[in-house]
N, C-alpha and C positions, 0 to 999 in steps of 0.2 A: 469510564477511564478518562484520565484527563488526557487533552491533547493541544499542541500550539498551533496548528494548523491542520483544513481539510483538504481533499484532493475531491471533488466528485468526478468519478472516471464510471458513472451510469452510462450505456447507450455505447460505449467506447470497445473494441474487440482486440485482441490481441495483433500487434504488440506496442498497443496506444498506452493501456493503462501503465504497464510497466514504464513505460517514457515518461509519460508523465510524472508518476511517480519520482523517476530519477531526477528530471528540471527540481520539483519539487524540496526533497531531501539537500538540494544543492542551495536551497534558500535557508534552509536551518541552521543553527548552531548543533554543536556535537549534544547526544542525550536528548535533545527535543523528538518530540514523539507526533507522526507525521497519521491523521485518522484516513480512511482510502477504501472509500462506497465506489464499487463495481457491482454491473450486472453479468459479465462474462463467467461464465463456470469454468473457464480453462484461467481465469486468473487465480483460483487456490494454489495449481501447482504451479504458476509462474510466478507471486509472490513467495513462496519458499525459495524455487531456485533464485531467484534475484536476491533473498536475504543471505544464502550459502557465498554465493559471487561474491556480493558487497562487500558481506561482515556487516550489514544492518541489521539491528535486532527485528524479528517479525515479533511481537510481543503478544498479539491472539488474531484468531482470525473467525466469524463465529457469520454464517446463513441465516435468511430470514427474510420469507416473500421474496425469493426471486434476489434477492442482494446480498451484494457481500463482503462487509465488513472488514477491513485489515487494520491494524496500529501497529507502523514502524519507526522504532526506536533509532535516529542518526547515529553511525557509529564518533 
């Protein structure tokens, strides 16, 4: 999937990556799509609740070795 920018929020535990992420998305234009490698397993459902809040699209989120994968679409 394409994306404009990455966040690596590896090593980082709740509720760092979500901040991050937020700094992050606040660099983008609207529609730009934001890619977001976490090692936290409590980040799946904190990256959904933060897409409901936002109104930022979560656009897939997908596991693999231990990481975990997010691409958020700036509303």
């Amino acid at each position: 999937m394409n994306f404009d920018k990455e966040l690596d929020a590896r090593g980082l535990n709740c509720p760092l990556p979500i901040l991050r992420t937020k700094k992050s998305l606040a660099e983008l234009g609207s529609g730009q799509v934001l890619k977001i490698v976490a090692t936290d397993p409590g980040s799946v459902k904190d990256f959904q609740a933060f897409a409901k809040q936002t109104g930022n699209e979560l656009m897939s989120s997908a596991e693999g070795s231990g990481e975990f994968i997010f691409f958020m679409k700036k509303k």
